[in-house]
C-alpha positions as CSV (number, residue, x, y, z in Angstrom):
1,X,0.0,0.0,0.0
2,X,2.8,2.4,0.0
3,X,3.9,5.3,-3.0
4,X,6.8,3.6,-4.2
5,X,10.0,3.7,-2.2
6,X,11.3,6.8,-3.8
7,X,8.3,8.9,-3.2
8,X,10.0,11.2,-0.6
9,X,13.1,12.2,-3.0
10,X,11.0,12.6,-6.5
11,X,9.9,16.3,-7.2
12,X,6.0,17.1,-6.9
13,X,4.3,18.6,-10.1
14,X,1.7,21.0,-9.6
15,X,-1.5,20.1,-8.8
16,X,-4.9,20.7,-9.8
17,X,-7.2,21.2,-7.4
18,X,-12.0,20.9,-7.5
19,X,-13.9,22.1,-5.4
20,X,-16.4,19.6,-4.6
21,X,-20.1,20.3,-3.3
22,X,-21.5,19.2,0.4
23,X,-20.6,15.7,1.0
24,X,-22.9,13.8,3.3
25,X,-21.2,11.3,4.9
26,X,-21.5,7.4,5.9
27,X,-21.3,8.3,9.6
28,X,-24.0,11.1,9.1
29,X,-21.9,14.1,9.0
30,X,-21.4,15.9,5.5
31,X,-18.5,17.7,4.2
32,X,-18.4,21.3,3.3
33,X,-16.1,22.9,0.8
34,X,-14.2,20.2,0.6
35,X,-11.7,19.9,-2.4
36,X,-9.8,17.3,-4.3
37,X,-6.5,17.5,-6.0
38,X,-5.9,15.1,-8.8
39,X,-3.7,15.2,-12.0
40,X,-4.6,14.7,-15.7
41,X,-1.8,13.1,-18.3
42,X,-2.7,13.1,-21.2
43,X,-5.7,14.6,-23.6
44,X,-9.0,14.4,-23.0
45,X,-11.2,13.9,-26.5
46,X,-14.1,16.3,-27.0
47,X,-16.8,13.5,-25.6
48,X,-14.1,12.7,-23.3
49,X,-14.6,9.1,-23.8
50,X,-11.0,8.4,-23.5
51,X,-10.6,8.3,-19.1
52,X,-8.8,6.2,-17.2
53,X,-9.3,6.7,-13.6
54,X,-5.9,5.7,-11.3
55,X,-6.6,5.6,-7.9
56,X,-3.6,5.5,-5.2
57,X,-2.9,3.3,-2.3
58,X,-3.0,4.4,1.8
59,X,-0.1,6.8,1.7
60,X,0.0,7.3,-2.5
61,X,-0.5,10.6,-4.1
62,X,-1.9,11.8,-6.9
63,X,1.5,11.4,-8.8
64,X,0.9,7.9,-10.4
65,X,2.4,9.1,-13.5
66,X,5.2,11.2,-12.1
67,X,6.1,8.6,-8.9
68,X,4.7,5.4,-8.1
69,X,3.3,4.2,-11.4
70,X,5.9,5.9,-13.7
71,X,7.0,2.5,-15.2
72,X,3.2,2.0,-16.2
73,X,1.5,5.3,-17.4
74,X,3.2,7.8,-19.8
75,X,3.7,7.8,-23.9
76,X,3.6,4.1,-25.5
77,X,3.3,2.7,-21.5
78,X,0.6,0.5,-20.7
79,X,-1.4,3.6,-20.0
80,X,-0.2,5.4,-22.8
81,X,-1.4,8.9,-22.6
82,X,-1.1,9.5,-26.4
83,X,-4.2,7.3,-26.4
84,X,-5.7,7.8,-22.9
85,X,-6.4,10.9,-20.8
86,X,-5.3,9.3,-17.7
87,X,-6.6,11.3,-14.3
88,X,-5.3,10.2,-11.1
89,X,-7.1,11.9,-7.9
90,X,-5.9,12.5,-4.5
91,X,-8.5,10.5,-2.4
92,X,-10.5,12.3,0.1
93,X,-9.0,11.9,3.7
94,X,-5.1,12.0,2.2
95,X,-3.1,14.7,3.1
96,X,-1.7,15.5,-0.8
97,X,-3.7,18.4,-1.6
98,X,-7.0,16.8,-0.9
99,X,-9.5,17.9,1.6
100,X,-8.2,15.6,4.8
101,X,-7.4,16.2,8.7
102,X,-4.0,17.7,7.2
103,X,-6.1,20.6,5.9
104,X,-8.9,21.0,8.5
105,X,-6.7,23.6,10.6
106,X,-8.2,22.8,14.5
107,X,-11.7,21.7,12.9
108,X,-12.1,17.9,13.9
109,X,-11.6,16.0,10.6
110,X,-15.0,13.3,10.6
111,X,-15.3,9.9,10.0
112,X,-15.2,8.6,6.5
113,X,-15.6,5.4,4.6
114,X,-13.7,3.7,1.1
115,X,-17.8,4.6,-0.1
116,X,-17.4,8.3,0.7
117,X,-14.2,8.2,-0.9
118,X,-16.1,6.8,-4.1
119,X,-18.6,9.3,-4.3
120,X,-16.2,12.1,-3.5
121,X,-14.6,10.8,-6.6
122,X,-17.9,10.7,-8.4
123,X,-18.1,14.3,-7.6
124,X,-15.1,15.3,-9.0
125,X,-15.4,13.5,-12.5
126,X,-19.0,15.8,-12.5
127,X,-17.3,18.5,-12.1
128,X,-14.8,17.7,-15.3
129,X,-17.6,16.5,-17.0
130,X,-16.9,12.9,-17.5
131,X,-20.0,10.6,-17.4
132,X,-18.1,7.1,-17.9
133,X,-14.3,6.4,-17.2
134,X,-12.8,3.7,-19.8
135,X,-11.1,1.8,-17.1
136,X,-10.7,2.7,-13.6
137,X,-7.6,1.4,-11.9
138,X,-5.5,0.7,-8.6
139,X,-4.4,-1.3,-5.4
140,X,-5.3,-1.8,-2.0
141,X,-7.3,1.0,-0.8
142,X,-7.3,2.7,-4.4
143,X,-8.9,-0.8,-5.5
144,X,-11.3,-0.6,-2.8
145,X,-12.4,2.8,-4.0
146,X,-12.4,1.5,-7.4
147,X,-14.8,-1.7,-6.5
148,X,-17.4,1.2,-4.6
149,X,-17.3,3.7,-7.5
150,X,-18.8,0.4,-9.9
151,X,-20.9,-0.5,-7.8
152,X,-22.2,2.7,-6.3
153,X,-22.7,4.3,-10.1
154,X,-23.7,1.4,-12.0
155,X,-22.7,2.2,-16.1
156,X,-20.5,4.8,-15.0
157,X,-17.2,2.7,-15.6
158,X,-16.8,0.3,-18.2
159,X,-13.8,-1.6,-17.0
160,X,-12.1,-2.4,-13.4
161,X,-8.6,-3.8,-13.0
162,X,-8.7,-4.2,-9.2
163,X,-5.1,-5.4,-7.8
164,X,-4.7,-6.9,-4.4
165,X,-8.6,-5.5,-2.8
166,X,-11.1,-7.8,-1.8
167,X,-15.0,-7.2,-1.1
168,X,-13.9,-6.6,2.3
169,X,-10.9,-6.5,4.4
170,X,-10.4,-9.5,6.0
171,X,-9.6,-10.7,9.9
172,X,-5.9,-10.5,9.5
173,X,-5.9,-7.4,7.4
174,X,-7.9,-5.9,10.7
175,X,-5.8,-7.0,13.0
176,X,-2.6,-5.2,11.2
177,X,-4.5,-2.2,11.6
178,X,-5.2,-2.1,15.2
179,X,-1.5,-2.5,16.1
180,X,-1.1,0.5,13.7
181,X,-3.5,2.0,15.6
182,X,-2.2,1.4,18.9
183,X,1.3,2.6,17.9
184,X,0.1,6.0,16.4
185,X,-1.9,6.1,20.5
186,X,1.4,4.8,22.3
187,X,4.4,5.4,20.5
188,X,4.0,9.7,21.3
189,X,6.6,11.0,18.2
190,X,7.4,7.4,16.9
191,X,3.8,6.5,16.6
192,X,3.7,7.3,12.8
193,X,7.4,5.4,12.3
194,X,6.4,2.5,14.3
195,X,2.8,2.1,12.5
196,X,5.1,2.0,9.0
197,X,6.8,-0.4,10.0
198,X,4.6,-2.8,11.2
199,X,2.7,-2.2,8.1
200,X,5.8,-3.4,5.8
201,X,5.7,-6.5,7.8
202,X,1.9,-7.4,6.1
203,X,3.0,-5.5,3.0
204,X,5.9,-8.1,1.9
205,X,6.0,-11.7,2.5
206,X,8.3,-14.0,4.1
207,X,9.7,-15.5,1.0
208,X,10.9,-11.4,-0.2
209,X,12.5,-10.7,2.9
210,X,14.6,-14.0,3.5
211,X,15.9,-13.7,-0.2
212,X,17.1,-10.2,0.5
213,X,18.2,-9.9,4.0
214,X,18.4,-13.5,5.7
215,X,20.5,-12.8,8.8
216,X,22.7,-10.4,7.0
217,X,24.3,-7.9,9.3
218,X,23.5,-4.4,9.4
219,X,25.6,-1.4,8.8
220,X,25.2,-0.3,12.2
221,X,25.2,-3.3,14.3
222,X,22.0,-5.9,14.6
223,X,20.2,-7.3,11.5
224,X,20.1,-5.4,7.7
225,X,15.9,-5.9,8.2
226,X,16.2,-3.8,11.1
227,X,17.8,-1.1,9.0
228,X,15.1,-1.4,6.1
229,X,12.1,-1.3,8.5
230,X,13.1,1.8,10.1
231,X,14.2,3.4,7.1
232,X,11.0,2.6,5.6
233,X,9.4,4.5,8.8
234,X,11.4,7.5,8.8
235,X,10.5,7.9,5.0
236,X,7.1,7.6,5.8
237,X,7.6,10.6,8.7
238,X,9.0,12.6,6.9
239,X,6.3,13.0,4.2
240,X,2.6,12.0,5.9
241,X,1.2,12.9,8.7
242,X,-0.8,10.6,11.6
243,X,-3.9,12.1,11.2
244,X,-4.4,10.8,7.9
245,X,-2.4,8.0,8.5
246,X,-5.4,7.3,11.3
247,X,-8.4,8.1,9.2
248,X,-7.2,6.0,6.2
249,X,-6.7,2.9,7.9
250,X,-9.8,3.3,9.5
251,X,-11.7,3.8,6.0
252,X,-9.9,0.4,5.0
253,X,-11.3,-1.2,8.2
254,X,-15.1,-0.4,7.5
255,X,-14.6,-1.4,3.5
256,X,-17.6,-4.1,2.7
257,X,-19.2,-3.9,-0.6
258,X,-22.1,-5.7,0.6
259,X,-23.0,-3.8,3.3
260,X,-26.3,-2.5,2.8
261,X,-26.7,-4.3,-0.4
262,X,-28.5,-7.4,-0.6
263,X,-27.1,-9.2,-2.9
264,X,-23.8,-8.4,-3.9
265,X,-23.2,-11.0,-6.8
266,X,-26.3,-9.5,-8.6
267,X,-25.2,-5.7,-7.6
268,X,-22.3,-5.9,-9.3
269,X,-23.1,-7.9,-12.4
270,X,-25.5,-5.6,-13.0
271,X,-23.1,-2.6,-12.5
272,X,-22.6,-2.8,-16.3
273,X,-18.5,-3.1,-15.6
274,X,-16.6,-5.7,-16.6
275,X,-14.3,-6.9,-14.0
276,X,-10.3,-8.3,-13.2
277,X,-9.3,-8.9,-10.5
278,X,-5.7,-9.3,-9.8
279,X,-4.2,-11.2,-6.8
280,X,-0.8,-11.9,-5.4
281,X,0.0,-15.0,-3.9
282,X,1.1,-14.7,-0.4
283,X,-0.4,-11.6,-0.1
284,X,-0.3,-11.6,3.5
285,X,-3.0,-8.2,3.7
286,X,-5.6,-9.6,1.3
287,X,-4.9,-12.9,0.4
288,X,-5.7,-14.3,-3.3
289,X,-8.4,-16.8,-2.1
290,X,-10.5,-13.1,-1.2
291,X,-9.8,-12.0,-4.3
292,X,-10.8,-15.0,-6.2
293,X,-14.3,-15.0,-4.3
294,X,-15.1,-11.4,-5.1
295,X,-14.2,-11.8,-8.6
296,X,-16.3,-14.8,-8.9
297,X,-19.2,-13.0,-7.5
298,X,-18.5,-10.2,-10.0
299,X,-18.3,-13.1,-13.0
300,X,-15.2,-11.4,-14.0
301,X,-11.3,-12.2,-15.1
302,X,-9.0,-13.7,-12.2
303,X,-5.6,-12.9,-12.8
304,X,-2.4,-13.3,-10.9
305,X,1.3,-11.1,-10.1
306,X,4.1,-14.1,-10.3
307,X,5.9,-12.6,-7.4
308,X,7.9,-13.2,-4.2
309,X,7.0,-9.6,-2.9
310,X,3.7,-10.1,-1.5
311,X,1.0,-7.6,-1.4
312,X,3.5,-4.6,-2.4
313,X,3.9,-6.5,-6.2
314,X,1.3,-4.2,-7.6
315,X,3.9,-1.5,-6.8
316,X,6.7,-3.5,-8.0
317,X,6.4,-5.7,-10.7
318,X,5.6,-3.1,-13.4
319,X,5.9,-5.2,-16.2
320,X,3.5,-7.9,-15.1
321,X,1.0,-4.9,-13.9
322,X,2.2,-3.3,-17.6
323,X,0.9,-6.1,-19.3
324,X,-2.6,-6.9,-17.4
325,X,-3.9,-3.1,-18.1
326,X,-2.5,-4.0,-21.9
327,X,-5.2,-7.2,-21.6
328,X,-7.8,-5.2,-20.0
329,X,-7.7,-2.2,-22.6
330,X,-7.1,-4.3,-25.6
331,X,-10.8,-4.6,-26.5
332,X,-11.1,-0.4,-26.3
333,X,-7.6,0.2,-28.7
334,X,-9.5,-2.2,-31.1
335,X,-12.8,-0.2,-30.9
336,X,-10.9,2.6,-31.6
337,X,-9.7,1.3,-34.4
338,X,-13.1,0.6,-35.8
339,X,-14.8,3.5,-35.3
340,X,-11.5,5.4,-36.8
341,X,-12.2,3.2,-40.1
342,X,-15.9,4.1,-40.1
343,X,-15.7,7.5,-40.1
């Protein structure tokens, strides 16, 4: 769920930022004058038919072409934004431009779910005017958001590529979160490093870190895994703050895309999407197994990341990821095509 590990040293571009309207909220509150940042790469066509909708993971940014998906979106990339007009929001709650408890000053920041998120996002492709996205796009929490924005706005996106998110987060993916929690209550200063690295312990499996560290010694004394986990953390410090860090993983917590729905199957078959969903065995945060059921209740594609990495592979293995949103699209280029020689 992490912006790729050189998100704290790449430069920012500037940011657009909507202003969304009121926002009523899961928990009953609503948001006012809320805003959402987001970038666009690429050109959008005059019906602006052409969208695909990237949506970042717990402490991503709206950078997926500039930072964590660089390998995957840009000119003749998977995402090639010759082609697409690819728009990659900052998600409600974050704390990269978007409205979020970095931004509320001393107001208390509220509550909010991964379905709140959705419609937030909702709001903002009103706002550019974009009734349908071509494909919408991302991992772990952005996947969650992804899987409510289908099923919340039924014929509003006409293909999901869903990496590493399930219907719901699971027991284990839970549990993680509470001792996040409890170090962000604990830890005073350290919370925020402590939470990171606990997370990086769920995020890569046990297969990855054996093969890179073993019992290797450190530079400074002890073991070389000590060394990566609390480098990981004071990266993480240095560029997010707790708040969010809290109200994120707390959105990831309530994520069910039943709740409320009856039948879920039937809800999203009827969404008018067509579905893949991509899992990584030995996902450790949302295993493939949950990803397999929530596909087949979605009658879509099951595909898999052939990698030791665990659930970070989404973020890693950009030639595998490369060539599923290839698959996905395929159908559209082809379209294209047609309707180019019909005109």
């Amino acid at each position: 769920m992490p912006a790729s590990p050189s998100a704290s040293s790449t430069p920012r571009r500037a940011l657009h930022t909507h202003a969304i309207p009121a926002l009523p909220l899961d928990g009953g509150a609503a948001l006012r004058h809320a805003r959402m940042a987001y970038h666009l790469d690429g050109a959008l066509t005059p019906a602006r038919d052409n969208v695909v909708l990237v949506l970042h993971a717990l402490t991503g940014s709206a950078d997926a072409a500039g930072d964590w998906w660089r390998d995957v979106i840009g000119p003749q990339r998977a995402l090639d934004t010759a082609r697409w007009a690819v728009l990659a929001p900052n998600l409600l709650g974050s704390c990269y431009g978007s409205t979020g408890p970095a931004l509320a000053g001393s107001e208390p920041f509220p509550r909010i779910t991964v379905r709140d998120q959705a419609r937030a996002v909702a709001l903002l492709l009103d706002g550019l005017d974009i009734e349908q996205v071509a494909l919408v796009t991302g991992g772990s929490l952005g996947g969650m958001v992804a899987l409510e924005l289908a099923a919340s706005f039924p014929g509003r996106v006409e293909r999901a590529a869903v990496f590493a998110a399930g219907a719901s987060l699971g027991a284990q993916a839970i549990a993680w979160s509470h001792l996040q929690r409890r170090a962000l209550e604990t830890a005073g200063d350290d919370g925020l490093r402590l939470a990171r690295e606990i997370a990086m312990m769920s995020y890569r499996s046990a297969e990855s870190l054996g093969e890179r560290f073993g019992r290797r010694a450190g530079a400074q004394g002890g073991f070389a895994v000590h060394e990566w986990l609390l480098a990981h953390g004071e990266r993480l410090e240095r560029r997010f703050d707790a708040a969010t860090y809290r109200t994120l993983i707390d959105a990831m917590d309530t994520h069910d895309l039943a709740a409320g729905r009856g039948g879920l199957a039937e809800r999203l078959r009827r969404s008018g999407t067509a579905f893949t969903g991509i899992a990584i065995p030995g996902d450790l945060f949302c295993p493939a197994r949950e990803v397999a059921a929530r596909v087949a209740a979605a009658g879509g594609v099951y595909r898999e990341i052939v990698s030791t990495h665990g659930h970070d592979a989404f973020l890693l293995e950009h030639e595998q990821v490369s060539a599923i949103l290839r698959d996905v699209l395929a159908p559209a280029r082809g379209e294209s095509r047609q309707n180019e020689e019909a005109a």
